[in-house]
N, C-alpha and C positions, 0 to 999 in steps of 0.2 A: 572636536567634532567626531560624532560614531556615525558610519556609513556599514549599512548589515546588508550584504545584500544575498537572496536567495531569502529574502524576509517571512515569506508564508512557512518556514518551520517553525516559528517560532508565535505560534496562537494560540498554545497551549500551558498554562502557566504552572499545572502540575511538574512539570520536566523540569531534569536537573538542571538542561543547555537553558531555558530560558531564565531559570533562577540567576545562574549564572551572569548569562548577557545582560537582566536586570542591575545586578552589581555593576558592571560596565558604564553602563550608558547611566546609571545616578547623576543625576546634577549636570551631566552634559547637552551638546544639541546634538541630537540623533535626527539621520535620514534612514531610514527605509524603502529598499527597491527591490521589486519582484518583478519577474517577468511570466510567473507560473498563475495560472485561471485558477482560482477555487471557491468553490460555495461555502464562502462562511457564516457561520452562526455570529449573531448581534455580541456574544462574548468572546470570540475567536477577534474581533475589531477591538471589543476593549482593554482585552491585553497585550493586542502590539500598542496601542496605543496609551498605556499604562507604561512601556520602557521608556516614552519619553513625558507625559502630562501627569504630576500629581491627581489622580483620581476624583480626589475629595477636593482640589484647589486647582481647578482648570482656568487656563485661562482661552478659551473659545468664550466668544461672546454670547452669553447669556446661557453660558451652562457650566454653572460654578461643580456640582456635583455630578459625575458621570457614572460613580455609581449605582444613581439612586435613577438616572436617566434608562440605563439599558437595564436594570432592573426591570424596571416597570416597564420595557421593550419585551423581557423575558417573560414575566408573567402572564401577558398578555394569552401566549402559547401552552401557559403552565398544565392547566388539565384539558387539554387537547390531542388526540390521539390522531398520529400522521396521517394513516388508513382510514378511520371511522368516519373522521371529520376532515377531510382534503381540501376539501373547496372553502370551508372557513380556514381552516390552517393557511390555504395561499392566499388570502385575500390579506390575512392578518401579514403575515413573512413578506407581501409586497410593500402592505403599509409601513411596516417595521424597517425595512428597506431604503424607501422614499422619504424616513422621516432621519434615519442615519445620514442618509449623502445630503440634505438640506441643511441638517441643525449640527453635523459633524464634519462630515469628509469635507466637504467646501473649504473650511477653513485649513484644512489641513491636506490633502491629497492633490497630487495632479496626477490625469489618468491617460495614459496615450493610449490610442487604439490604431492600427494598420490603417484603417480607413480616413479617421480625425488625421495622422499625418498625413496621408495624400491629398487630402480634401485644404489645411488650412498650409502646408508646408511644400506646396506642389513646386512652387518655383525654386525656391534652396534642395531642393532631391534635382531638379533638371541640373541645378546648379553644379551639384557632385555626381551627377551620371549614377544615380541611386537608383533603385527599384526594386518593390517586394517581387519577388518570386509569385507563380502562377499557379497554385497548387488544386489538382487534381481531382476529383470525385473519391471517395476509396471503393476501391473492389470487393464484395466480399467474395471467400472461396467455401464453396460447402464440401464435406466429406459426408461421404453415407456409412451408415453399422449395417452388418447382415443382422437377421433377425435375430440370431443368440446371441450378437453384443450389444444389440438395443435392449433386449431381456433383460442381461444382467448389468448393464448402464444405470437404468429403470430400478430394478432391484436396489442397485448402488444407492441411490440419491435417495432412496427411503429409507436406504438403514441407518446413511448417515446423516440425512437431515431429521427423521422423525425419531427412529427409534433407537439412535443414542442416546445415551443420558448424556456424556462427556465428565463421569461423577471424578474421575482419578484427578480434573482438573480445576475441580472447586469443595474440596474436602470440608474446608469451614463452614459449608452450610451445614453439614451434619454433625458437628461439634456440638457436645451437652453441656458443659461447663461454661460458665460466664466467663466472657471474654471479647473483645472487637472482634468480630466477626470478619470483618472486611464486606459484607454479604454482599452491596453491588459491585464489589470488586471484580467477586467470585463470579457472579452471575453472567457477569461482562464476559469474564476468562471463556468459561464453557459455550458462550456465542462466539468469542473471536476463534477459537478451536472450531467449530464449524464452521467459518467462515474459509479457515485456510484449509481446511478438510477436503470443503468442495473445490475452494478456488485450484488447489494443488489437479485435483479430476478434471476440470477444465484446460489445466495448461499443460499434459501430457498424460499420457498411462505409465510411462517410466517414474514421472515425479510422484504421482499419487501411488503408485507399487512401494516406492522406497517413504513415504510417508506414513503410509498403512503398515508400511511394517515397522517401523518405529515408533507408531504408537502402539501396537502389538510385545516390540518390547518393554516399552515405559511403563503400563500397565502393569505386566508380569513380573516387572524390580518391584512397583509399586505395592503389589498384591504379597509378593512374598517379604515385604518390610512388614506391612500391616499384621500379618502373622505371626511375623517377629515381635510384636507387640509395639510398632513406631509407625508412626506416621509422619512427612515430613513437607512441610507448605512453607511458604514467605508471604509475609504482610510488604514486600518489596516490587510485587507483581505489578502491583496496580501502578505507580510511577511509573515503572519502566514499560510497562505493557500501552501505556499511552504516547510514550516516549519513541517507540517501535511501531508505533499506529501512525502517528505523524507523519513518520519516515516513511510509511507502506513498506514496511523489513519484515517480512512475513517470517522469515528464515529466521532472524534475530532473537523474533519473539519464538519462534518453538524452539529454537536453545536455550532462551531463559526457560522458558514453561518447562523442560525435559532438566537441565542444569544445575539451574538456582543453589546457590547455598544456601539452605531451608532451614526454620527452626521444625525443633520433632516434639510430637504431643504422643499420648500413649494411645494405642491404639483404643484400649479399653472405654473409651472416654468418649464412642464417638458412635450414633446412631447405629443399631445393629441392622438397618435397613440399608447404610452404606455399605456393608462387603455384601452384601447381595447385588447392589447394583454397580460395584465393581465387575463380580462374575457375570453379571452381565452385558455387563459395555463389552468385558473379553470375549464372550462367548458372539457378539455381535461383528464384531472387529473380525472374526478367528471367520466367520460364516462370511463376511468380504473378500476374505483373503481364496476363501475354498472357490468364491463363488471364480474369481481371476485367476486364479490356473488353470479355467477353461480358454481362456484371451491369450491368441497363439500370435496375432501381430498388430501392429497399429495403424486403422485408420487413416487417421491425420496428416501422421508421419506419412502414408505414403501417397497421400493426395499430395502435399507440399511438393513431395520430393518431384513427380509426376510432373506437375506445373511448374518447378524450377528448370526440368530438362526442356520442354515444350515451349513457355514463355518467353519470346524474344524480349521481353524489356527485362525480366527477371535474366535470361543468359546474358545481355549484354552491358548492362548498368555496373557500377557499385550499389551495395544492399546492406543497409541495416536491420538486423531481425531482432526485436522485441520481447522479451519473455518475461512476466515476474518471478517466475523460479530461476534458480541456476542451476540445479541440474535438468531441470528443462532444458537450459543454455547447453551445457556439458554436451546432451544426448542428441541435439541438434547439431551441432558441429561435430561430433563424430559421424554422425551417418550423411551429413552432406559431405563432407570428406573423404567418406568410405563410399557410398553410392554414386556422386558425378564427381568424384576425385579434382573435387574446389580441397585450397588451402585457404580455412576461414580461420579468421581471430577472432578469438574468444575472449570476452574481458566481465568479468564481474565483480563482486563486492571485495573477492578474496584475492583478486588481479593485484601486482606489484609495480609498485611505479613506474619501473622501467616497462612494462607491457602499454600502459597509459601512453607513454611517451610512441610507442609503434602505433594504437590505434591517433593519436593527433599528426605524425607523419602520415599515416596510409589514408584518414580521410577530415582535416581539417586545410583547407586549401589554404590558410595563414600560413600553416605552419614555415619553423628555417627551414628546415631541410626537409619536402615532401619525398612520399616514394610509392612510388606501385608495385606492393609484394604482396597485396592482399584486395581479393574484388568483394569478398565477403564481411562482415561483422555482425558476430551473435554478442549480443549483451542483455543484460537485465536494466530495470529503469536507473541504474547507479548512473549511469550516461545520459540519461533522458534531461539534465540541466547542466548548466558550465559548462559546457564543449563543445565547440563545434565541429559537425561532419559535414559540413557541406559537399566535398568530394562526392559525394551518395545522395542523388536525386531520389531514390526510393526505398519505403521505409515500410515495414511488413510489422505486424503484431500477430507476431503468433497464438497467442492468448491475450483477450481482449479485455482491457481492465474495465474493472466493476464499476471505476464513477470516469464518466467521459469526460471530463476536465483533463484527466492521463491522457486520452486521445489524441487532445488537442493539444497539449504538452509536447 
């Protein structure tokens, strides 16, 4: 018997983990248990459900073939564009939906929801003196810009949503020679690079400074190889870079993207419209960077800070604060440390066990040996599943993730 649980990593069948966990569970009974919401796609169901049901020899009643089933689930959607056509697209993703949990999940899932247990389990919860918790409305808090860092905010989100190319991180579209291209690989790459571009500008001005200038360097190794006469990519991107999407390892993947052990092609060989739009991306990046050395302090940072002195549930509670970057995390626990001289713990990706073991003493109420040496914890989502905090009735997101399923997580 395989028991996977944290199962929604595993939807993805390009990844190495799930190649992997495939070998595993062959020929065995596999369960799968998540406690995590996510919106998945009709193919996202058929390869958890591919670790334990031959595909092509299912045995659900009256669906010998499942590939040919969500197939024609997929197709359905095939040339339909999300925006253009919305309202056919959801009518279709309802029906697609409704016709999954009839002719598949029934046979195979059982789905507890907070309400379904109280509603059909009321008397065994009175039984154990059980009770979900009462949870709260959320707050939000706004910060205001003065007018010169609304400007160049504004500024910001056009240079680097529109008038980036992000060319230094998809090179094989510009390749002349026949060759795999990787092209939606590439194409993916230079959208996930804006993706974390912006989301970094969202979750601090510390983290997006030290991003911006990172790809400021990468660029400029980049540009001075290409002159060397090398260029250097990996057709390795695309596994792993889906592999790090899963995860929402935003970090992970701009180490691989900046990292990689690359194959090198000549430079010569490769669209002379590319080192132009190199010197442009830099010259674009170098015009962000001029524009923030006029940005003399942060916002954000001192709304927070503001409303941590002031807030009596914020002064007097335990707090967990949320970030998807870590050094967002880093630069938040320093300056609550340094400004209302809280000792908070810090815990992220790169935290060592024995740190793990102080935040489950300081706020899992399980824990053997609890302890109060800490009212605060800054972490990134690495804590956001497997762990309980309960010690800490309130939970702050500092930067607020892009798909509300994290919210609700």
């Amino acid at each position: 018997n395989i028991i996977v649980d944290e199962a929604h990593r595993f939807r993805t069948e390009q990844t190495s983990s799930y190649e992997l966990l495939s070998q595993i569970c062959r020929g065995k009974r596999v369960i799968l248990v998540t406690a995590t919401p996510y919106n998945n796609s009709p193919r996202d169901v058929l390869n958890q459900i591919k670790l334990f049901q031959p595909p092509r020899k299912s045995t659900i009643p009256n669906l010998p073939n499942l590939e040919s089933f969500f197939a024609g689930l997929e197709n359905r959607l095939k040339n339909l564009d999300r925006q253009e056509n919305w309202h056919e697209y959801v009518e279709i993703t309802k029906s697609n939906s409704k016709e999954i949990r009839e002719k598949v999940l029934k046979f195979l899932m059982v789905r507890r929801t907070r309400s379904e247990i109280e509603h059909f389990f009321d008397e065994d919860l009175k039984k154990q003196g059980v009770k979900f918790p009462k949870v709260s409305d959320p707050v939000s808090v706004f910060y205001q810009f003065s007018d010169e860092e609304d400007d160049i905010f504004q500024k910001t989100i056009k240079l680097i949503t529109q008038d980036l190319n992000y060319s230094r991180y998809s090179p094989m579209l510009y390749y002349t020679r026949p060759v795999e291209k990787h092209e939606q690989a590439q194409k993916n790459m230079k959208r996930f690079m804006r993706i974390l571009f912006v989301k970094r500008l969202e979750s601090s001005f510390f983290a997006f400074r030290n991003t911006l200038s990172r790809f400021i360097t990468s660029y400029e190794q980049f540009i001075r190889e290409f002159d060397n006469g090398k260029v250097w990519t990996s057709s390795e991107y695309s596994n792993k870079v889906f592999e790090y999407l899963a995860d929402e390892n935003l970090d992970a993947l701009q180490k691989l993207v900046e990292e990689e052990k690359a194959d090198q092609y000549l430079a010569e060989d490769f669209d002379p419209q590319f080192r132009q739009l190199l010197d442009k991306d830099l010259f674009i990046l170098k015009e962000v960077d001029r524009l923030w050395q006029q940005i003399s302090h942060d916002p954000k940072l001192e709304a927070f800070v503001r409303l941590m002195g002031k807030d009596s549930v914020l002064r007097e509670n335990k707090l967990i604060i949320f970030t998807e970057s870590k050094e967002t995390a880093k630069y938040l626990s320093t300056n609550l440390d340094l400004q209302l001289g809280e000792r908070t713990l810090l815990f992220s990706g790169e935290s060592s066990h024995s740190l793990r073991e102080q935040v489950i003493e300081n706020f899992d109420a399980k824990s053997d040996s609890p302890k109060n040496d800490f009212r605060i914890l800054v972490t990134t989502e690495v804590l956001a599943e497997g762990v309980n905090l309960h010690m800490s009735n309130v939970v702050i997101n500092y930067d607020i993730p892009w798909n509300p399923t994290r919210m609700m997580q």
